[in-house]
C-alpha positions as CSV (number, residue, x, y, z in Angstrom):
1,X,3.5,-24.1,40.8
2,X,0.9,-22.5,42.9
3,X,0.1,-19.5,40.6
4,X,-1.1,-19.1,37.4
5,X,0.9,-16.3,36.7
6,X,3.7,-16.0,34.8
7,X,6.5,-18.8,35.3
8,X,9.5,-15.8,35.1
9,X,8.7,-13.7,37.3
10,X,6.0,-15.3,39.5
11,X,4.1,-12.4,39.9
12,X,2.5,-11.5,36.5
13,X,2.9,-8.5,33.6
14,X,4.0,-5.1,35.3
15,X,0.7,-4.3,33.3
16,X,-1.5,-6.8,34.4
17,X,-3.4,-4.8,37.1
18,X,-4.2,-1.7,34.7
19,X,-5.5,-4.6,31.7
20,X,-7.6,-6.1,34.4
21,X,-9.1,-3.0,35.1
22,X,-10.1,-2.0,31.2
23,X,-11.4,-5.4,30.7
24,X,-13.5,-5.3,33.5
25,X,-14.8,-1.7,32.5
26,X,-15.5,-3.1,28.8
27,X,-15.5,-6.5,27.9
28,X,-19.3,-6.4,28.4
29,X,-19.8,-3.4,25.9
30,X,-16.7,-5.6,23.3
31,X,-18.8,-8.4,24.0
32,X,-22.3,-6.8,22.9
33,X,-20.3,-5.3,20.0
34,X,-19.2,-8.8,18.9
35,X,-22.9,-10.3,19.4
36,X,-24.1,-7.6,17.0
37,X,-21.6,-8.9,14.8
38,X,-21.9,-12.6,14.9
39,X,-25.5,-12.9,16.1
40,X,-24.6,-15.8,18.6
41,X,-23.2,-15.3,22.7
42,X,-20.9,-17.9,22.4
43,X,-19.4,-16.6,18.9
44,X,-19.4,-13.6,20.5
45,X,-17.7,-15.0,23.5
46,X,-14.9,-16.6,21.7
47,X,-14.7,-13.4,19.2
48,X,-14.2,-10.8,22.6
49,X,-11.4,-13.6,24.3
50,X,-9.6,-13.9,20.9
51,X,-9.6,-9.5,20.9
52,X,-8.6,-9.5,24.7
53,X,-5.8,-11.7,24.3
54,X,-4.6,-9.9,21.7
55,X,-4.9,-6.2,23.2
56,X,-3.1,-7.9,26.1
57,X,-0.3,-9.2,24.4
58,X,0.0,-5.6,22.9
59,X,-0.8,-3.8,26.1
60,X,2.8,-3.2,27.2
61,X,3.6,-1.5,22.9
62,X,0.7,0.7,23.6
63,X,1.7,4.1,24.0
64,X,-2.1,5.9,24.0
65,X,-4.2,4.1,26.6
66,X,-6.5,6.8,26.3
67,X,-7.5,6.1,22.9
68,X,-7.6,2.1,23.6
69,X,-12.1,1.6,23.2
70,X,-11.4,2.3,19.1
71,X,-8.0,0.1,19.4
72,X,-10.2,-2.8,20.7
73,X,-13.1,-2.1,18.7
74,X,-11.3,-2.5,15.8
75,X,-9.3,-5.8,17.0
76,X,-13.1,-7.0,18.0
77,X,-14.1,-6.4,14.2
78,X,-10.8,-7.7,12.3
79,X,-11.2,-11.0,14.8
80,X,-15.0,-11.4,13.3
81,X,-13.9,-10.9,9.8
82,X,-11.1,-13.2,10.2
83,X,-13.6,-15.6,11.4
84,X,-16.0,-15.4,9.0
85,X,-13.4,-15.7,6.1
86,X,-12.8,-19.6,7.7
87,X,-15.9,-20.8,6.6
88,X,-14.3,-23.6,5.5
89,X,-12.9,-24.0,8.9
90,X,-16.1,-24.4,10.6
91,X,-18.5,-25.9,8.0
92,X,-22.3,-26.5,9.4
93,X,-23.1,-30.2,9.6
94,X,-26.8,-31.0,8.9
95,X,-28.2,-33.4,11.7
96,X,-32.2,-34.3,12.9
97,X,-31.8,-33.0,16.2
98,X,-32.6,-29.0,16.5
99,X,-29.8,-27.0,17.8
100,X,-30.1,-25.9,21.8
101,X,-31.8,-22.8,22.6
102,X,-30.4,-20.1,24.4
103,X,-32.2,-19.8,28.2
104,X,-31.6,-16.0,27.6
105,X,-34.4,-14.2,25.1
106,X,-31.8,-11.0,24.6
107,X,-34.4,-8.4,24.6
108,X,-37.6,-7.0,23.1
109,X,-39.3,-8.6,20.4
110,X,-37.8,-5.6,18.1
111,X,-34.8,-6.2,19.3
112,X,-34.4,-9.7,18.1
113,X,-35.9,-8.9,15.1
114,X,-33.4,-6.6,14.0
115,X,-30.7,-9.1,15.2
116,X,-32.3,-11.7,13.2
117,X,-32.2,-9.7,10.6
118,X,-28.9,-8.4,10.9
119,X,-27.8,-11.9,10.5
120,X,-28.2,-12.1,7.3
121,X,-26.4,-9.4,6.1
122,X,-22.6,-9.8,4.7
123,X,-20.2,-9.4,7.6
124,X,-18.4,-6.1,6.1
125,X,-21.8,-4.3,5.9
126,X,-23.0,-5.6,8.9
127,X,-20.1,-4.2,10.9
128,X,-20.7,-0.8,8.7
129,X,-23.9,-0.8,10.3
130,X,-23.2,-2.0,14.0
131,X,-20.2,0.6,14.3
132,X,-22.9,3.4,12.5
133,X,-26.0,2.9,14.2
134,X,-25.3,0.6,17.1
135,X,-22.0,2.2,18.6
136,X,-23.1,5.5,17.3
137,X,-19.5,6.3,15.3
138,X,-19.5,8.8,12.4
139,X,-18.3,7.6,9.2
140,X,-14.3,8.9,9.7
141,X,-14.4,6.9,13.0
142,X,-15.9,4.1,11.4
143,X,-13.6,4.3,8.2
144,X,-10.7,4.4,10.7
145,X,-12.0,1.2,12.4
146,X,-12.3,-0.6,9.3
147,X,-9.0,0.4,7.4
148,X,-10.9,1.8,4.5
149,X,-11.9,4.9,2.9
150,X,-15.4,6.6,3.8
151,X,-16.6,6.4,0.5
152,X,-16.5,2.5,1.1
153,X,-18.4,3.0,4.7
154,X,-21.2,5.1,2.8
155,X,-21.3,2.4,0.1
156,X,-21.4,-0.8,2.5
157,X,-23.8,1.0,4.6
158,X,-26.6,1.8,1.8
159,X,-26.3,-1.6,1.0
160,X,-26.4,-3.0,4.3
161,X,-29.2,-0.6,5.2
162,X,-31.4,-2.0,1.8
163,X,-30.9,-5.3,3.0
164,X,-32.0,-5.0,6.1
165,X,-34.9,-2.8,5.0
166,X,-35.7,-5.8,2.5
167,X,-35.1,-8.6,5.2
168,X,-37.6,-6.6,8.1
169,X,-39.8,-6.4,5.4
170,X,-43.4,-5.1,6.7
171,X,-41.8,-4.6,10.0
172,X,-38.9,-2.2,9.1
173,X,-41.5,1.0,9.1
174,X,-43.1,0.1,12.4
175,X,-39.4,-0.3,13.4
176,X,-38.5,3.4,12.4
177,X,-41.7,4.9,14.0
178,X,-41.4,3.4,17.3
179,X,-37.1,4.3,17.3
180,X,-38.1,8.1,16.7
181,X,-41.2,7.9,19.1
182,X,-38.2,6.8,21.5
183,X,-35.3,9.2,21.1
184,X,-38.2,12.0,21.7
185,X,-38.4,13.2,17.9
């Protein structure tokens, strides 16, 4: 067959044109959102194709495509959570050789710092704090994203917040002065 669309009808999903054009409107900004999460492009690239495939096999039950960024956001985090419960699945294997590099840096020397030390937060508190203070949603938004209450979201975010306060050390206060030096304040 010719095509790689769909074997019954030969031309693809009734749907597929309007999909195409949300994932090519946000798969960049899922993609970031999953990086923030994991701490790794190609995690994060696997993470953001498992979430796509899975908003596109719900597309066509959709009934609000207006409200579809939360929809994915929240496929984005249950996929990283999902992941991160199969440790066991993916164990690291010790080895002499160091891992590859990455040929791209990701950003300013902050920013990799705070990525470094997101890393090594729990995954639940680190997606409090990426949906919070990355994404910018309030706590409802990002109870609603979570399926949990917002008592848990406050809880999971003091924590996550101490831990990273703990793991940027020194840094964390020259971090805080130069982010309200830049939003103006």
């Amino acid at each position: 067959m010719s095509s790689s669309r769909s074997s019954k009808t030969g031309t693809g999903s009734p749907w597929d044109g309007e999909f195409a054009r949300y994932f090519d409107e946000r798969a960049h900004s899922l993609r970031a959102t999953a990086y923030l999460l994991c701490g790794d492009w190609h995690q994060a690239e696997d993470i953001t194709q498992a979430a796509l495939l899975k908003l596109y096999l719900a597309w066509p039950r959709l009934s609000r495509h207006d409200a579809l960024d939360g929809y994915a956001r929240k496929i984005v985090l249950r996929t990283f959570l999902s992941e991160h419960r199969r440790v066991w699945r993916k164990r690291e294997k010790l080895t002499d050789a160091l891992p590859e590099t990455p040929s791209e840096t990701g950003g300013t020397e902050q920013e990799m710092l705070v990525r470094h030390a997101l890393s090594g937060i729990a995954p639940k508190q680190r997606a409090v704090l990426v949906l919070r203070y990355f994404e910018d949603l309030s706590v409802e938004e990002t109870a609603a994203a979570l399926g949990c209450s917002t008592g848990n979201v406050k809880s999971q975010g003091a924590r996550g917040l101490a831990t990273l306060r703990k793991r940027l050390g020194p840094h964390f206060s020259e971090l805080a002065l130069s982010g309200a030096h830049d939003d103006g304040r």
